[in-house]
mmJSON file of the N, C-alpha and C atoms, coordinates in Angstrom:
{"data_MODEL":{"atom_site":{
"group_PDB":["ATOM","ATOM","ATOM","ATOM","ATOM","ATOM","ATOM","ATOM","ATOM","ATOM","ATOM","ATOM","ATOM","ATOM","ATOM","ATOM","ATOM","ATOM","ATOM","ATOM","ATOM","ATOM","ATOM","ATOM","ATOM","ATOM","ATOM","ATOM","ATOM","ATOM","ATOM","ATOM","ATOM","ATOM","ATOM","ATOM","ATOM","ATOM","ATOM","ATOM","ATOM","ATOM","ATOM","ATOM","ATOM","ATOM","ATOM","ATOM","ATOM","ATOM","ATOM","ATOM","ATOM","ATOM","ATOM","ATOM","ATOM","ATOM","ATOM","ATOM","ATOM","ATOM","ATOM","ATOM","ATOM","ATOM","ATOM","ATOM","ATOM","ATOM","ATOM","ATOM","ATOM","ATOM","ATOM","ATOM","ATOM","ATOM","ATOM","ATOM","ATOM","ATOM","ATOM","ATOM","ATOM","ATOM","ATOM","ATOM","ATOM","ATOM","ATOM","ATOM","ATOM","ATOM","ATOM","ATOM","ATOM","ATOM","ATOM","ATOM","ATOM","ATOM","ATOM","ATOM","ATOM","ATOM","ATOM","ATOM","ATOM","ATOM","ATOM","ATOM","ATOM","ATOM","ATOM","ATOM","ATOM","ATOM","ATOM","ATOM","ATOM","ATOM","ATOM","ATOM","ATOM","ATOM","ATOM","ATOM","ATOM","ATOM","ATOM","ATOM","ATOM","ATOM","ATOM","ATOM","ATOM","ATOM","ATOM","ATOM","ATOM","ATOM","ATOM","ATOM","ATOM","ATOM","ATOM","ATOM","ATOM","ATOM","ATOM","ATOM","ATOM","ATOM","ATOM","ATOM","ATOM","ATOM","ATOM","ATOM","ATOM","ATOM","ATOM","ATOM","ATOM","ATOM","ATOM","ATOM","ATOM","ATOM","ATOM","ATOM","ATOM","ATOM","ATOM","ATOM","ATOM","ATOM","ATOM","ATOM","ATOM","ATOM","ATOM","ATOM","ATOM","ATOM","ATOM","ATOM","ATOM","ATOM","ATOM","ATOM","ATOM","ATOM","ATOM","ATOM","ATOM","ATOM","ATOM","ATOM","ATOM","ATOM","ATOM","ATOM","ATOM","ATOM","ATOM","ATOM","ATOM","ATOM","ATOM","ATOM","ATOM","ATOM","ATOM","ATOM","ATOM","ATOM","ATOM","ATOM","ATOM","ATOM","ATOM","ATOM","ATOM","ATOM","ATOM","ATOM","ATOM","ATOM","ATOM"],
"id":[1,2,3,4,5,6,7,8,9,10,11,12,13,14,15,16,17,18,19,20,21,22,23,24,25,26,27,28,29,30,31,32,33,34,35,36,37,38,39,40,41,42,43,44,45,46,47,48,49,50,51,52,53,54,55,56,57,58,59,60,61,62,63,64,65,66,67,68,69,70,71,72,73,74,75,76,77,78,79,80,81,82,83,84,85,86,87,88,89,90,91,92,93,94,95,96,97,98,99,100,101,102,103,104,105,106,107,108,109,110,111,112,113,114,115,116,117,118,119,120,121,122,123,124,125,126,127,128,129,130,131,132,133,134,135,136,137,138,139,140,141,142,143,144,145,146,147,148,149,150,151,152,153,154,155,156,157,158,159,160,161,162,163,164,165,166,167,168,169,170,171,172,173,174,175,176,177,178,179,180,181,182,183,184,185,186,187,188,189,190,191,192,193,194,195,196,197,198,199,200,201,202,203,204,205,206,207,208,209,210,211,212,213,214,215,216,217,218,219,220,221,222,223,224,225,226,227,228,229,230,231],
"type_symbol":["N","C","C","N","C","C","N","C","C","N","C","C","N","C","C","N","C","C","N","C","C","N","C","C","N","C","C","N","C","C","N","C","C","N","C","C","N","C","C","N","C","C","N","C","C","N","C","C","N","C","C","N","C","C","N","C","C","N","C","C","N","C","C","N","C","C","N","C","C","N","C","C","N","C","C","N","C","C","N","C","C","N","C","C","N","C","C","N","C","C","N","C","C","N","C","C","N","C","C","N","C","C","N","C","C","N","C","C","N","C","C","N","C","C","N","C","C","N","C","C","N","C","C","N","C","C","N","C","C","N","C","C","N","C","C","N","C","C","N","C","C","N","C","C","N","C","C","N","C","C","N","C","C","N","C","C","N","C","C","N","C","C","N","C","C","N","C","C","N","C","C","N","C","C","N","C","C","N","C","C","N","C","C","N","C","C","N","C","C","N","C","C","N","C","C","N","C","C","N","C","C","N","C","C","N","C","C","N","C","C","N","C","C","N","C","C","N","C","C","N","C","C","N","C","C","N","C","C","N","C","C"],
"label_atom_id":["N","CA","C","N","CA","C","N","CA","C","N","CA","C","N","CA","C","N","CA","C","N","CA","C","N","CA","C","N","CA","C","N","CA","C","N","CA","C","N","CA","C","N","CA","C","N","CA","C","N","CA","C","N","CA","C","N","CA","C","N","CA","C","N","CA","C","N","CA","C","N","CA","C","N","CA","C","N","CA","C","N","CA","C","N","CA","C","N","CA","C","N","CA","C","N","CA","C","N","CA","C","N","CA","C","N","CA","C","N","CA","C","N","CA","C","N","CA","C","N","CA","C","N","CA","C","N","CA","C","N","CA","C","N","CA","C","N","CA","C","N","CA","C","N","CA","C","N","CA","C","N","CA","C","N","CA","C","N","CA","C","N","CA","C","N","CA","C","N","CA","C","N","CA","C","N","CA","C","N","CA","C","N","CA","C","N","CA","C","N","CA","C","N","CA","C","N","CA","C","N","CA","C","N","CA","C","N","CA","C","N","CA","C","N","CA","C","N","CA","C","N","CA","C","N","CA","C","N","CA","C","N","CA","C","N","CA","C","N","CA","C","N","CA","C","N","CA","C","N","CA","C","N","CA","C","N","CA","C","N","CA","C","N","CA","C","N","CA","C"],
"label_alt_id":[null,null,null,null,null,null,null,null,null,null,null,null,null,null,null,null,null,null,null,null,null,null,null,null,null,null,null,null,null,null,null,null,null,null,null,null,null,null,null,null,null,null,null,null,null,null,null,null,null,null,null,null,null,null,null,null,null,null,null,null,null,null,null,null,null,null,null,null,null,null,null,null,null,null,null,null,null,null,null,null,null,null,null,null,null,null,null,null,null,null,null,null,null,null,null,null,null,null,null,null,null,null,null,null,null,null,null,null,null,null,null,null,null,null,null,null,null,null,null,null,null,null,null,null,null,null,null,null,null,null,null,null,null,null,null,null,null,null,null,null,null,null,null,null,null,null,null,null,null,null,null,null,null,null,null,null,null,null,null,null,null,null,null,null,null,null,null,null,null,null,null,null,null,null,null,null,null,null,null,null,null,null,null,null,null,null,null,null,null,null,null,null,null,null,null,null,null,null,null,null,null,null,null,null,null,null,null,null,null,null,null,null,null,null,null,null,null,null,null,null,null,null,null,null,null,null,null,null,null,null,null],
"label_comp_id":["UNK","UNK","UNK","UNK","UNK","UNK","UNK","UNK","UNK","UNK","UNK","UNK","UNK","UNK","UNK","UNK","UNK","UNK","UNK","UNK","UNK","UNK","UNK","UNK","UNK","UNK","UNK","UNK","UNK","UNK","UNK","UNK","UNK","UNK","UNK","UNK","UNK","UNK","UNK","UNK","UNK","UNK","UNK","UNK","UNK","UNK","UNK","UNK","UNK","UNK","UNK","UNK","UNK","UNK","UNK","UNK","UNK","UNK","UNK","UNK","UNK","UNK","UNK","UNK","UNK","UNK","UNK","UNK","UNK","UNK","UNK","UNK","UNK","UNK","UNK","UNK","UNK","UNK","UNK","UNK","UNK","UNK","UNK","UNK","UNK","UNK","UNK","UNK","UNK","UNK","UNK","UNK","UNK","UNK","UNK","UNK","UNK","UNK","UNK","UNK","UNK","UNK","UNK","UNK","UNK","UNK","UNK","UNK","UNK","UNK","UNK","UNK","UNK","UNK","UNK","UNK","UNK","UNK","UNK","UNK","UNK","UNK","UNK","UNK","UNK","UNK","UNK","UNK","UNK","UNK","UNK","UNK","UNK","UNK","UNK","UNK","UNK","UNK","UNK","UNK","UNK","UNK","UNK","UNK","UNK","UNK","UNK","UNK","UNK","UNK","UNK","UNK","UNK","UNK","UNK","UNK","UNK","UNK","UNK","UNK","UNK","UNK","UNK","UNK","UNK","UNK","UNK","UNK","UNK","UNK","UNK","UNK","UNK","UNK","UNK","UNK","UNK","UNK","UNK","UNK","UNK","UNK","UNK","UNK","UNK","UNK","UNK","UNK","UNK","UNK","UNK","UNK","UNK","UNK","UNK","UNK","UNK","UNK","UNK","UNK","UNK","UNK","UNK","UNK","UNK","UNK","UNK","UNK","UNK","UNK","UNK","UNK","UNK","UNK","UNK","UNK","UNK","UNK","UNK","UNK","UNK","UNK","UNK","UNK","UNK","UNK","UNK","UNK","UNK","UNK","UNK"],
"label_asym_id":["A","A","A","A","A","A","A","A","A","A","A","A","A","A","A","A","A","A","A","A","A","A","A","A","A","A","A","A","A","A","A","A","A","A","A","A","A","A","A","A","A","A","A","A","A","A","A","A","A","A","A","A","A","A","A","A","A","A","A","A","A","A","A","A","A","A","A","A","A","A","A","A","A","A","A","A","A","A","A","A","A","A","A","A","A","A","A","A","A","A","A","A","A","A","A","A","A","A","A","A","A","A","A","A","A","A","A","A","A","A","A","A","A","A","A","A","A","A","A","A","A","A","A","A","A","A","A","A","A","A","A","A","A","A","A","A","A","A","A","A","A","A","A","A","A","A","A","A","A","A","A","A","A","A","A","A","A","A","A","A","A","A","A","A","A","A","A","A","A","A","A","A","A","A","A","A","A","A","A","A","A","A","A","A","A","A","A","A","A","A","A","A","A","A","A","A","A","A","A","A","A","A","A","A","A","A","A","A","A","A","A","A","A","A","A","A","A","A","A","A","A","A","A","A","A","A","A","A","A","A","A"],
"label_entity_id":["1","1","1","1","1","1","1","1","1","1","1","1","1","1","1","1","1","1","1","1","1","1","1","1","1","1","1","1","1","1","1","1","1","1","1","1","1","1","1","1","1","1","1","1","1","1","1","1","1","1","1","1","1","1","1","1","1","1","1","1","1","1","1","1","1","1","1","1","1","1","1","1","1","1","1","1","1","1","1","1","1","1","1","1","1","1","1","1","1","1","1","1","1","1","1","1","1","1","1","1","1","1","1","1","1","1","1","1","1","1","1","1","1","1","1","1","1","1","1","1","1","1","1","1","1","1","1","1","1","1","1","1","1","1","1","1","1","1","1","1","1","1","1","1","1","1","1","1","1","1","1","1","1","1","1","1","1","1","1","1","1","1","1","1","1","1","1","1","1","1","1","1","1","1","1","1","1","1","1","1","1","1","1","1","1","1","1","1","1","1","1","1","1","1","1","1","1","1","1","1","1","1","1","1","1","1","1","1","1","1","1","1","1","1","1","1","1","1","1","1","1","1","1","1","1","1","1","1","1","1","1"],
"label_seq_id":[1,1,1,2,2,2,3,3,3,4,4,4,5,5,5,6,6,6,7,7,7,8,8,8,9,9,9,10,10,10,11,11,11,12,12,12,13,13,13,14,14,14,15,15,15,16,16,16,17,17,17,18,18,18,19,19,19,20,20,20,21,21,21,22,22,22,23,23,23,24,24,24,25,25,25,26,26,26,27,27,27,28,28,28,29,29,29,30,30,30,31,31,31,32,32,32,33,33,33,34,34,34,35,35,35,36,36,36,37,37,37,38,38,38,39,39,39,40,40,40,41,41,41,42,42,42,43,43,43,44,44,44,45,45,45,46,46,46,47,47,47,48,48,48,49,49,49,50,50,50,51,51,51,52,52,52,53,53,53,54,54,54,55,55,55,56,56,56,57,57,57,58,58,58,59,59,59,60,60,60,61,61,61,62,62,62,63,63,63,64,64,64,65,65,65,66,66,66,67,67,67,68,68,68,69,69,69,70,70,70,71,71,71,72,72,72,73,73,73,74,74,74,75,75,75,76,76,76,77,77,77],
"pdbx_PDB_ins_code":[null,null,null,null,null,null,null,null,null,null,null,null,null,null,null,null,null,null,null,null,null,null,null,null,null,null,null,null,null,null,null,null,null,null,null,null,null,null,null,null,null,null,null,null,null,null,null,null,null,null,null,null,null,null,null,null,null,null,null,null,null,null,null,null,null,null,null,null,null,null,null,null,null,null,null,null,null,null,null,null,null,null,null,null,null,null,null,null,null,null,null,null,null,null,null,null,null,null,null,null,null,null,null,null,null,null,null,null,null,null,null,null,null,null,null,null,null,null,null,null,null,null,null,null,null,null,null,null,null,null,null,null,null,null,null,null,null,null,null,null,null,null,null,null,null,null,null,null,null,null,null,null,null,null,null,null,null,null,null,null,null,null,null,null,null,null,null,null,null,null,null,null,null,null,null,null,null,null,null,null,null,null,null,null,null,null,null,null,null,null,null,null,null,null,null,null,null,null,null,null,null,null,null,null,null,null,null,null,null,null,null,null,null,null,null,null,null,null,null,null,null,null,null,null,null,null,null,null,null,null,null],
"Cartn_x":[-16.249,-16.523,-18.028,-18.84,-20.355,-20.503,-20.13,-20.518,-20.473,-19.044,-19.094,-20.244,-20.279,-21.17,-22.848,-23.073,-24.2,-24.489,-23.169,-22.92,-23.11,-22.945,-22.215,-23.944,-24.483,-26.039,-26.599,-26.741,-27.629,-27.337,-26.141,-26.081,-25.993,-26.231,-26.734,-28.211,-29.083,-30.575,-30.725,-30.343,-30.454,-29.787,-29.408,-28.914,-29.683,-29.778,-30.957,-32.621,-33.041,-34.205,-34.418,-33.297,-32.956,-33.004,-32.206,-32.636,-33.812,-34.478,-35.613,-37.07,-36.5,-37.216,-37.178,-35.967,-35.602,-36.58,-36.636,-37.736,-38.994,-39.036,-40.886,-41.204,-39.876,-40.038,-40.316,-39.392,-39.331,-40.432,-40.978,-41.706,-43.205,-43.477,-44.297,-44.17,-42.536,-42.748,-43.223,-42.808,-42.896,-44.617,-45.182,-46.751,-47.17,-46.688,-47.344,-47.167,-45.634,-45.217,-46.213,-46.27,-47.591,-48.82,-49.308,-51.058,-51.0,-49.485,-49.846,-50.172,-49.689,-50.341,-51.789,-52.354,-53.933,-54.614,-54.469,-54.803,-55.836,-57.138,-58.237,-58.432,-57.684,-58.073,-56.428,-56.462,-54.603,-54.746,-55.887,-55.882,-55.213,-55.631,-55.186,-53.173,-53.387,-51.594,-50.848,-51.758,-51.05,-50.55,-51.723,-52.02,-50.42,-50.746,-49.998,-48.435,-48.176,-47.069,-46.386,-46.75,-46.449,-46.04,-47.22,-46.672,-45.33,-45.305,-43.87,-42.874,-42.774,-41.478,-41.607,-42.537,-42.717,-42.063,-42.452,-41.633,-39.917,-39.967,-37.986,-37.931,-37.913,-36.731,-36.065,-36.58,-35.625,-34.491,-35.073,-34.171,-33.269,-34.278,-33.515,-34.118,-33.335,-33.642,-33.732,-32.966,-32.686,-33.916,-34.136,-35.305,-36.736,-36.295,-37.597,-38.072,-37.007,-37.106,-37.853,-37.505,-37.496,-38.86,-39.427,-40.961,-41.999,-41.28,-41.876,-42.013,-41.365,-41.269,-42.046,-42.394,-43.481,-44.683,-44.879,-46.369,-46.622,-45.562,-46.382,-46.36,-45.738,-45.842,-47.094,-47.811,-49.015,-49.759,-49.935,-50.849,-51.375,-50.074,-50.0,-50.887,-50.764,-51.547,-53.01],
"Cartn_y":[27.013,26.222,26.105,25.976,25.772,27.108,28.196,30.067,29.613,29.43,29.324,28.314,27.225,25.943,26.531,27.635,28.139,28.98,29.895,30.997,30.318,28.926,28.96,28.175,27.81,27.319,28.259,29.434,30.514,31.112,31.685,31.018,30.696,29.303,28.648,28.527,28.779,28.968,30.332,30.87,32.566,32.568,31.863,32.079,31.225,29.915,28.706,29.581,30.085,30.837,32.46,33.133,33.604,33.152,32.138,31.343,30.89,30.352,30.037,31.177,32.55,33.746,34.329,34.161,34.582,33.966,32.527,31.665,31.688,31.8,32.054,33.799,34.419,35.445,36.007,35.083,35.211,34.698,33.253,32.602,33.236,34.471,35.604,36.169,37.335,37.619,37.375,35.793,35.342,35.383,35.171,34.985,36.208,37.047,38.37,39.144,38.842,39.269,38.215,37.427,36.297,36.968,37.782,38.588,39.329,40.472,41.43,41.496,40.873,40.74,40.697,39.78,39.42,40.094,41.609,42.184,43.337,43.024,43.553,45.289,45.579,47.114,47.894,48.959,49.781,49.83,49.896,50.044,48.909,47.727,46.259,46.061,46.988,46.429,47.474,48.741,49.309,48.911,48.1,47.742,46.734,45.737,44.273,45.21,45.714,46.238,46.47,47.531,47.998,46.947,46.119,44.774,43.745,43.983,43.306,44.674,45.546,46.443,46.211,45.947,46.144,44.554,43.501,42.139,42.256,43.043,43.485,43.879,44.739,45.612,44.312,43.031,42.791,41.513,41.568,41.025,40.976,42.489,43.198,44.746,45.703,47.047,47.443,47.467,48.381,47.829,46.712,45.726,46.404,46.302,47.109,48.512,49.371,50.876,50.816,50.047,49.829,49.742,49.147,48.818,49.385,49.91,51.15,52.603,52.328,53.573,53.555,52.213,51.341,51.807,51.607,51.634,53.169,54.088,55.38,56.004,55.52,56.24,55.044,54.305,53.77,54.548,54.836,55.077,57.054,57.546,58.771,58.726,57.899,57.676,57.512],
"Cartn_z":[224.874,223.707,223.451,224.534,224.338,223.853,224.064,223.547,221.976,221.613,220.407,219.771,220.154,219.524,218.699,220.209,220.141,219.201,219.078,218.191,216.629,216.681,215.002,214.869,215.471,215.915,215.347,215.669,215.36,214.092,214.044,212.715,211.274,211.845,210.857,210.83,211.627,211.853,210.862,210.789,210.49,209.411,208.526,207.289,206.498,206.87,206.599,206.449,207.246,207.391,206.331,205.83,204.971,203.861,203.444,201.951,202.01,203.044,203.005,202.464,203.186,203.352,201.536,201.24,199.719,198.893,198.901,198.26,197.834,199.426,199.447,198.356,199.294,198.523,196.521,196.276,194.959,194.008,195.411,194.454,194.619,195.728,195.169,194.422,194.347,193.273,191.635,191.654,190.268,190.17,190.955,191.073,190.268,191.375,190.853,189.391,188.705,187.523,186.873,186.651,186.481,185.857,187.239,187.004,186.594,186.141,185.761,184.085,183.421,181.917,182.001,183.122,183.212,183.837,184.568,184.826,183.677,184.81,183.632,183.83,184.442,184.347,184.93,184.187,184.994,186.518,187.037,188.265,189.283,188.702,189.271,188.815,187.672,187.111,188.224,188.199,189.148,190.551,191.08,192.534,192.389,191.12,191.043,191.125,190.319,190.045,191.156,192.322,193.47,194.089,194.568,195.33,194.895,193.579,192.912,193.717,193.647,194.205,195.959,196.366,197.706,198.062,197.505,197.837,197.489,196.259,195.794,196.968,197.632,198.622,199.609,199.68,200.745,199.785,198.798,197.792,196.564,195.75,195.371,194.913,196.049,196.037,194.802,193.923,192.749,192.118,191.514,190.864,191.697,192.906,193.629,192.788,193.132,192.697,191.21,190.428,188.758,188.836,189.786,189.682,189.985,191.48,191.694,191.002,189.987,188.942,188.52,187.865,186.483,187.505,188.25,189.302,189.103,189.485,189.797,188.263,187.512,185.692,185.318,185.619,185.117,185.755,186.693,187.623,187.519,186.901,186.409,184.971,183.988,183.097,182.598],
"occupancy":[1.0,1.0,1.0,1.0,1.0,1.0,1.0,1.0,1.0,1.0,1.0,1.0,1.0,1.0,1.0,1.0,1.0,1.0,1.0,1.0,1.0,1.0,1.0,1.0,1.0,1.0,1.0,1.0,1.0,1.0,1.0,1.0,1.0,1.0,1.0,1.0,1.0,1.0,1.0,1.0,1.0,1.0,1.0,1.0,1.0,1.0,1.0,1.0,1.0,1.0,1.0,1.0,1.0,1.0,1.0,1.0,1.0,1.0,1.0,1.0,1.0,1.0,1.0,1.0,1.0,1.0,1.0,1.0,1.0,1.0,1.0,1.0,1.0,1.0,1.0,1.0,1.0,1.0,1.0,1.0,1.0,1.0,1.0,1.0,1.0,1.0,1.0,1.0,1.0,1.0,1.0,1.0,1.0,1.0,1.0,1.0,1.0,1.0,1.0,1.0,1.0,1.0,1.0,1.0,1.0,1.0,1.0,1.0,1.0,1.0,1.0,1.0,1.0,1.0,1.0,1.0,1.0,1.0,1.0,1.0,1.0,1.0,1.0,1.0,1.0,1.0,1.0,1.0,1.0,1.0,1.0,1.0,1.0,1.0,1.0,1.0,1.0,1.0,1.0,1.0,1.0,1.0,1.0,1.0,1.0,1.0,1.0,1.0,1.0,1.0,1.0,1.0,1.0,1.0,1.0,1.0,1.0,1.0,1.0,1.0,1.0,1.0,1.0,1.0,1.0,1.0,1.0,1.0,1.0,1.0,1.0,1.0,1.0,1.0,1.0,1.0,1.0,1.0,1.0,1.0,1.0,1.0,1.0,1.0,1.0,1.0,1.0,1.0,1.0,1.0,1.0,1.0,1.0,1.0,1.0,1.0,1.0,1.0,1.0,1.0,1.0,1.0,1.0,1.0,1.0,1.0,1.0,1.0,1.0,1.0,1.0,1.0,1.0,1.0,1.0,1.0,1.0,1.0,1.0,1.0,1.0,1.0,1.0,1.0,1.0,1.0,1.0,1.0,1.0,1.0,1.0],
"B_iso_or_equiv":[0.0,0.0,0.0,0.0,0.0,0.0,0.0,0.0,0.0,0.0,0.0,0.0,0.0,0.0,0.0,0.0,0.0,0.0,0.0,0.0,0.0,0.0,0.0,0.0,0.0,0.0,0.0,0.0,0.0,0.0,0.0,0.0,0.0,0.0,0.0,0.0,0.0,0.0,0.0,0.0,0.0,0.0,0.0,0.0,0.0,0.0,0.0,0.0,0.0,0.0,0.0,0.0,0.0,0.0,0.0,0.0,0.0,0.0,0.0,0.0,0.0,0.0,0.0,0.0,0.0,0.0,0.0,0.0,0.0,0.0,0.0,0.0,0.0,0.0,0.0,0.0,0.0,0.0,0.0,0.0,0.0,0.0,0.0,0.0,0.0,0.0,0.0,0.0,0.0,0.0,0.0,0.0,0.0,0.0,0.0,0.0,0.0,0.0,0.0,0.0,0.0,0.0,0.0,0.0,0.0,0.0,0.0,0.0,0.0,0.0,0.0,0.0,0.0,0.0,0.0,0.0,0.0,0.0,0.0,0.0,0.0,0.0,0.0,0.0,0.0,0.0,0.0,0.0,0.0,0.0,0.0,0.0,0.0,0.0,0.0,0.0,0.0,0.0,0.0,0.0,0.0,0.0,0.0,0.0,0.0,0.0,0.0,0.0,0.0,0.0,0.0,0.0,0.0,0.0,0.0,0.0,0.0,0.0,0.0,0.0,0.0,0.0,0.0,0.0,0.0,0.0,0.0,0.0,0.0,0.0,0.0,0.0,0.0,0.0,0.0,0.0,0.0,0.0,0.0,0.0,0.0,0.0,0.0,0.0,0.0,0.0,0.0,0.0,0.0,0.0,0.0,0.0,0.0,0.0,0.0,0.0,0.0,0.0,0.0,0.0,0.0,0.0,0.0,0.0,0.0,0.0,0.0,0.0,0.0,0.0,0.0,0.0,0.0,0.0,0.0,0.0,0.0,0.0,0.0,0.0,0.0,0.0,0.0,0.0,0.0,0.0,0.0,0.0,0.0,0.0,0.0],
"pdbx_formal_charge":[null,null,null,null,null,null,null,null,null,null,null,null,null,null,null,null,null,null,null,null,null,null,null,null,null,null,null,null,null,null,null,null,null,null,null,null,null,null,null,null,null,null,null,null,null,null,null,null,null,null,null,null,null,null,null,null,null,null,null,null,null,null,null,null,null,null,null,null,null,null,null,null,null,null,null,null,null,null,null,null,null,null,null,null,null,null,null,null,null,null,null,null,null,null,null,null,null,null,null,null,null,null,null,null,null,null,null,null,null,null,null,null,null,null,null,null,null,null,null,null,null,null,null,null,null,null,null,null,null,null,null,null,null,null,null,null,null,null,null,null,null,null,null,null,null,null,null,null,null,null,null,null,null,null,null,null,null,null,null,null,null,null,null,null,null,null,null,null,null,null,null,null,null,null,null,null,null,null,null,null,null,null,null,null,null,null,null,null,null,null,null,null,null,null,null,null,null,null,null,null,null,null,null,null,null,null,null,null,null,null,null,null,null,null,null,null,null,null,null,null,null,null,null,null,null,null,null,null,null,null,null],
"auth_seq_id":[1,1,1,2,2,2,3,3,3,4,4,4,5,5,5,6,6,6,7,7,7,8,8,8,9,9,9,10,10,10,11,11,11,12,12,12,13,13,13,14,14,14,15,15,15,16,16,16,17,17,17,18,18,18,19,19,19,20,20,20,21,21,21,22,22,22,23,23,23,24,24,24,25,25,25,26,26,26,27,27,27,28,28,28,29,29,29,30,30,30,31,31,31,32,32,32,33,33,33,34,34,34,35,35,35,36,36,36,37,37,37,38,38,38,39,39,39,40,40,40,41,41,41,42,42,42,43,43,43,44,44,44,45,45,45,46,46,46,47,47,47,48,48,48,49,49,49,50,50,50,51,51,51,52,52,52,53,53,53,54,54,54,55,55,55,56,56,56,57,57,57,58,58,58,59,59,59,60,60,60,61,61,61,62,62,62,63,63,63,64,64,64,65,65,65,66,66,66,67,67,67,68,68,68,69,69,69,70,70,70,71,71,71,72,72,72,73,73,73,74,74,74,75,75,75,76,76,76,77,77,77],
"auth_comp_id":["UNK","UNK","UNK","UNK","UNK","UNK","UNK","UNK","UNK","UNK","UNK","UNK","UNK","UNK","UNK","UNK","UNK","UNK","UNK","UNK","UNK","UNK","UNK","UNK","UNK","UNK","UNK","UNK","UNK","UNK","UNK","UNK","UNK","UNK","UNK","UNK","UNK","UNK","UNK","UNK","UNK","UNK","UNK","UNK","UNK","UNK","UNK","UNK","UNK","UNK","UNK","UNK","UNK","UNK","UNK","UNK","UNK","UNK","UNK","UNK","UNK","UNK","UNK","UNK","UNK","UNK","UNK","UNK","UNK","UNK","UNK","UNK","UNK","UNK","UNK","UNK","UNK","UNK","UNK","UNK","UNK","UNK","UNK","UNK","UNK","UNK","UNK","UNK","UNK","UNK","UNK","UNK","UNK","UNK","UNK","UNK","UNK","UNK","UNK","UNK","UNK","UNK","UNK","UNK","UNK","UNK","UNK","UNK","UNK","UNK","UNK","UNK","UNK","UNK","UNK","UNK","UNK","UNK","UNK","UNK","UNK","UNK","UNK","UNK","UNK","UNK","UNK","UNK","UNK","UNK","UNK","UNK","UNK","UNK","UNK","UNK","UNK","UNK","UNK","UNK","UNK","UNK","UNK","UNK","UNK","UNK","UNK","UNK","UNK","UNK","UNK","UNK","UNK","UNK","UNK","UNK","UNK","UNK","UNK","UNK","UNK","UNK","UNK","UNK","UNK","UNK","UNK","UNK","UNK","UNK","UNK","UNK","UNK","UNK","UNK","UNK","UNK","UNK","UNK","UNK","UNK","UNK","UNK","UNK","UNK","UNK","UNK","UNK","UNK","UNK","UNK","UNK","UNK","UNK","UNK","UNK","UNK","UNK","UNK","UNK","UNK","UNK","UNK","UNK","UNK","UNK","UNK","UNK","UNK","UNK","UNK","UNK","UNK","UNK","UNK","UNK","UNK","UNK","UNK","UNK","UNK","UNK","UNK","UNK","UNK","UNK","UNK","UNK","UNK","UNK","UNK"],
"auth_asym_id":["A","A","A","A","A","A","A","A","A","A","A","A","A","A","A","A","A","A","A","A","A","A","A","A","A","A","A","A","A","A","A","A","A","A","A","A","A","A","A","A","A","A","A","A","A","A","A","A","A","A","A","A","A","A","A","A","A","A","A","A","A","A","A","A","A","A","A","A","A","A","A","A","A","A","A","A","A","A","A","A","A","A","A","A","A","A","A","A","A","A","A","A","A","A","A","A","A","A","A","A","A","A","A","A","A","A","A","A","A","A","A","A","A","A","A","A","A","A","A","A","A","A","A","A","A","A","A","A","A","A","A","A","A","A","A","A","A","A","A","A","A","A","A","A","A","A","A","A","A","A","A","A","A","A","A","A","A","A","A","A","A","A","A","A","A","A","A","A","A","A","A","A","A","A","A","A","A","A","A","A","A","A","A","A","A","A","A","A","A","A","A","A","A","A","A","A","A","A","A","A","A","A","A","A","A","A","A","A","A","A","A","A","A","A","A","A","A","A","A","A","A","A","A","A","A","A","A","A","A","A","A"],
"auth_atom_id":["N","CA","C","N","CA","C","N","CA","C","N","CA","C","N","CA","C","N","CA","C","N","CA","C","N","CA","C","N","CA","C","N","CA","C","N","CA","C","N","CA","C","N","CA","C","N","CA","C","N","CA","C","N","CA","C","N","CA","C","N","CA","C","N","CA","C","N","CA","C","N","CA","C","N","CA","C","N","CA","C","N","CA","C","N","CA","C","N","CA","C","N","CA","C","N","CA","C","N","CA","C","N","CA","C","N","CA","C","N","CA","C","N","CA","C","N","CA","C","N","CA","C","N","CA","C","N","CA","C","N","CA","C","N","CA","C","N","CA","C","N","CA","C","N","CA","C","N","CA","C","N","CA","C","N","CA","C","N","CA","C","N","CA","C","N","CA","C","N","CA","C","N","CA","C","N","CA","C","N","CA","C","N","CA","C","N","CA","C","N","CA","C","N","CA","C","N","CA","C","N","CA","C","N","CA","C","N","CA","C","N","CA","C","N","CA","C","N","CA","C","N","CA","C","N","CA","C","N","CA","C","N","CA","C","N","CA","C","N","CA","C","N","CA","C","N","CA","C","N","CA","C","N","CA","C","N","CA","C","N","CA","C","N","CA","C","N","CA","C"],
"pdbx_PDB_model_num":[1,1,1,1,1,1,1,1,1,1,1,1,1,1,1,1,1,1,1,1,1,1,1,1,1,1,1,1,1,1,1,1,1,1,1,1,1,1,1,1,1,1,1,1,1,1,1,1,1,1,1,1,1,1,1,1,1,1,1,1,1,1,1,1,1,1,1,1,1,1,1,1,1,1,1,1,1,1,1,1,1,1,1,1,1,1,1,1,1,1,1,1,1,1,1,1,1,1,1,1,1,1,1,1,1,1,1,1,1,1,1,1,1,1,1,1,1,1,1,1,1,1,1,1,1,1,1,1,1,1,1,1,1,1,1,1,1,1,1,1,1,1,1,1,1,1,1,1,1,1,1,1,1,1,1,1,1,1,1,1,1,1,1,1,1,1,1,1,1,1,1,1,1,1,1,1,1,1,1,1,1,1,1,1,1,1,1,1,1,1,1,1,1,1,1,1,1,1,1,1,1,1,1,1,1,1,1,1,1,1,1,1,1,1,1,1,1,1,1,1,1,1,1,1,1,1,1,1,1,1,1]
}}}
């Protein structure tokens, strides 16, 4: 019974710390979609851009990829 207790312990640590992780996460991303309008040169939207796909992958891949598209077709430009 204590195996289990521990088991359902962890978890709940590890799913708690996940939503938590999502959060922080997003509430970078939102930062960064933020700078990129205010970004004073393609070089910086490029930089900004990337870092928005590089925070997606652990939240959302596809949204990631989308961005990472936008980054290397600016950056081609």
């Amino acid at each position: 019974m204590q195996h289990l207790k521990l088991t359902v312990l962890i978890l709940a640590l590890m799913l708690n710390f996940n939503a938590t992780a999502r959060r922080e996460g997003q509430a970078k991303i939102d930062s960064l979609l933020q700078e990129i309008p205010h970004a004073k040169n393609d070089s910086q939207k490029v930089i900004l851009t990337a870092a928005v796909s590089l925070q997606l992958q652990a939240v959302n891949p596809d949204e990631g990829i989308k961005y990472g598209k936008q980054a290397w077709l600016l950056q081609k430009a």
